[in-house]
Phi, psi and omega in degrees: 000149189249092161291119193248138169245185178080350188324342192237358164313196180266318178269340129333292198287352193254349151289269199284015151258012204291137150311341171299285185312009222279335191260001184306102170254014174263017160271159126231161199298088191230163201186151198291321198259050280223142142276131170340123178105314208263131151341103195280117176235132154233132186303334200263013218219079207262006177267021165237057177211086138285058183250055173292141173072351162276111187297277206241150162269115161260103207254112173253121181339156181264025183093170194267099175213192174286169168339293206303298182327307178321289183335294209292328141359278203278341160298277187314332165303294185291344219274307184305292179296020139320297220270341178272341153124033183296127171306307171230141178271144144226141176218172196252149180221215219238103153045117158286349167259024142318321233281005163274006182234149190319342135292356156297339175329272198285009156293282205307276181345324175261304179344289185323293186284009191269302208283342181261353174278159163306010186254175198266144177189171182207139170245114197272082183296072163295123191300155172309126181292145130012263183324299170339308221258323200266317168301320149310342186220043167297132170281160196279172172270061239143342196063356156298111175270112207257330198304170205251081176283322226020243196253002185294182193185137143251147194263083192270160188244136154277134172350300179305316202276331188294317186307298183330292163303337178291325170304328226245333184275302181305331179290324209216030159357291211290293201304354192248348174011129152058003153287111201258126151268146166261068185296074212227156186278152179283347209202102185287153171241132189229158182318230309263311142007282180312284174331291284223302174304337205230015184045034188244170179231196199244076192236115204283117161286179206270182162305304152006269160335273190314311187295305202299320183304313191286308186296351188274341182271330180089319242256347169267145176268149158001270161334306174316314198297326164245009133319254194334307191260014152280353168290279160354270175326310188284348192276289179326312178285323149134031166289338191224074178243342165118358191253025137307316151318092190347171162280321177301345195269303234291002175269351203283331178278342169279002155284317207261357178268321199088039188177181173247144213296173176286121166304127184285305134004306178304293174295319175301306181302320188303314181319281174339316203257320156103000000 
């Protein structure tokens, strides 16, 4: 049995709508919030980490909260299945050229306890999404894209081709054993990029700027507000463009898809545009 948690996330319903899975009756649904059919898995509720009978896990992050929170998340998750005999772990983390941004922590920290548990595992090093990219770095009503890139690019990913793959690894476990991909875009984006797809134009702001605007809106928790601009930043500094990534990974998502990846570029514009 293949058990996906996370099912109602952004990258969940697009992992367990997958066409692969359509004929599958060894999936099963797990979610805080379970639909007829589907699995109650809540990370913070460890008497529902239940994986009894469960072959592979694909364990999709818990989200954007504090470290500790995280943490303790991505524990009780290996730690049950440790203990119901699950065979292979697959989870999704963060980039390897992350490790400047603030959320990286609780990425590395499972990675760490995943190599010291007893389970069989694989790590989905995921690049920053698209969609991501189109929120953050949206143009004004004016077509001014302002967010503070400076001259920096990212090797943004679209959502779908991250599902895809996580499907297709989860599908065909044994073969990826001990293995961590780099799923980072073949092709980086910098304002001008941006601008340029959406017929706006590119004038960047400073950190300065941006950190008063996002706390100014009210609308970001506590945490969030240097989440967001440490991104802003790695972006700015020139961390998260793929070339941080070994040369042997930056190909591992069109190996693991068979194709060639969706333009991120592409993904940005649709967002935007609505």
């Amino acid at each position: 049995m293949l058990l996906i948690t996370g099912a109602a996330g952004a990258l969940g319903r697009l992992v367990t709508s997958s066409p692969l899975l359509a004929d599958r009756s060894d999936v099963v649904v797990g979610t805080r919030s379970p639909a007829p059919g589907q699995r109650r898995v809540d990370f913070d509720d460890p008497q529902s980490l239940d994986f009894s009978g469960v072959h592979t896990l694909l364990m999709i992050s818990a989200g954007a909260a504090e470290d500790d929170v995280v943490t303790a998340r991505h524990e009780a998750v290996i730690s049950a299945a440790e203990k119901a005999g699950v065979r292979h772990l697959v989870y999704t983390s963060l980039s390897g050229d992350g490790d400047h941004l603030t959320y990286a922590l609780a990425h590395r920290w499972t990675e760490r306890r995943l190599r010291a548990s007893s389970l069989e595992w694989t790590v989905l090093r995921n690049g920053l999404y698209a969609e991501f990219l189109a929120a953050v770095a949206a143009p004004g009503p004016d077509g001014t894209i302002a967010a503070p890139l400076g001259e920096g690019r990212l090797a943004a990913v679209a959502r779908a081709d991250l599902a895809e793959a996580a499907v297709r690894v989860a599908l065909e476990p044994a073969a990826h054993a001990g293995r961590t991909y780099e799923l980072v875009g073949e092709v980086a984006l910098g304002g001008a990029e941006l601008a340029a797809a959406v017929g706006g134009t590119y004038e960047p702001g400073t950190l300065e700027a941006t950190r008063a605007a996002i706390a100014g809106a009210g609308q970001a928790l506590p945490f969030q507000v240097p989440m967001l601009l440490s991104t802003y930043s790695a972006i700015q500094g020139g961390f998260l463009d793929g070339s941080g990534v070994a040369d042997t990974s930056r190909g591992d998502l069109r190996r693991l898809l068979g194709r060639e990846p969706r333009a991120a570029i592409e993904v940005y514009a649709e967002v935007v545009r609505g």
